[in-house]
N, C-alpha and C positions, 0 to 999 in steps of 0.2 A: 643783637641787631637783626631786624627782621629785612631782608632783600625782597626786590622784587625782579622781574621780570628785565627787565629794562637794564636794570646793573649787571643781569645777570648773561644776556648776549652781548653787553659791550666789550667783554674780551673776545680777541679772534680765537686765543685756544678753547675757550668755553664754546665757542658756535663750532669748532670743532669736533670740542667732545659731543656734543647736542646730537652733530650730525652720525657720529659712530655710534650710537645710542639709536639715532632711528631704523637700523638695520638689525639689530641685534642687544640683545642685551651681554654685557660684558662684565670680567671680573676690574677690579679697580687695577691690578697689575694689567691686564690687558690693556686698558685705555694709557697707563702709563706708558707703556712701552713703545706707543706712540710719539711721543714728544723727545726735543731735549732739554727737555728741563727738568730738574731735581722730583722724585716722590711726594715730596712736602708740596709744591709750587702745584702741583697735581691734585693735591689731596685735598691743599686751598682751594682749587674752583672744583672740585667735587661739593666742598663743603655749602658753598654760595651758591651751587645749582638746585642741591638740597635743600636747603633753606628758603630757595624763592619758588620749591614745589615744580621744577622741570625735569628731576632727576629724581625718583626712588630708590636708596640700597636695600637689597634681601640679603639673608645672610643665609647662605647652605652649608653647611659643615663650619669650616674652617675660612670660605671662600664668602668672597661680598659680591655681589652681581650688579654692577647700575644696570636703572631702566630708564630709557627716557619716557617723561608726561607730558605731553609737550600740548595739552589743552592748554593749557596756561599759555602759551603763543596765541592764543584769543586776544587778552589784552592788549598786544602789540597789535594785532589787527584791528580791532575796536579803534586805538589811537590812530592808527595810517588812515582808517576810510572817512577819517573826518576830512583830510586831505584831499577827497580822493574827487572832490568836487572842484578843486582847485587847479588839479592837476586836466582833470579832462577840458576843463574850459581853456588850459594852453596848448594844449595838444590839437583842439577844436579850432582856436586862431592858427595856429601853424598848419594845418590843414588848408583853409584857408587863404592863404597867404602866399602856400605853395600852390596851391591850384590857381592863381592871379597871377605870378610869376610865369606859369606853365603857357597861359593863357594871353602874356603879354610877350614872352618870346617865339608863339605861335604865330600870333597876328605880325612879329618886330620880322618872323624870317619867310609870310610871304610875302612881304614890301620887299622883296631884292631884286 
């Protein structure tokens, strides 16, 4: 089954691991050793981050190294700024709205 992006921040530990991953590259027991939960439960969202191309393993000796790729957070972004017109046009009324408030309890408290 081929993952994408989307499936693949919807766990908190996986945005977790993403984030240990943007500082450094780490062995898979390092990122494990993080968590409390099982090797296995680890190695699952190692597996799905690999899979959906946000996490690269290299292997050096004996040792597996994640990387994070984290281009692939383009898609997410691509999806958000369709939004993004949406959002500033509430932000733009509440701007608004606050400055009439501002403007009507200005004028309300020289009437005293």
């Amino acid at each position: 089954m081929r993952r994408d992006v989307f499936q693949a921040i919807a766990d908190p530990n996986r945005r977790i691991i993403l984030s240990m991953l943007c500082d450094s590259k780490l062995n898979v027991n390092q990122v494990a050793d993080h968590f409390d939960i099982t090797r296995s439960a680890v190695s699952q969202h190692m597996k799905i981050l690999t899979e959906c191309g946000l996490v690269v393993i290299n292997k050096k000796g004996r040792e597996r190294y994640c990387e994070a790729k984290l281009d692939k957070l383009g898609e997410i972004w691509g999806w958000l700024n369709q939004y993004k017109k949406f959002w500033e046009g509430k932000f733009d009324a509440m701007e608004i709205a606050l400055k009439e408030l501002q403007a009507k309890n200005k004028d309300h408290g020289n009437k005293k």
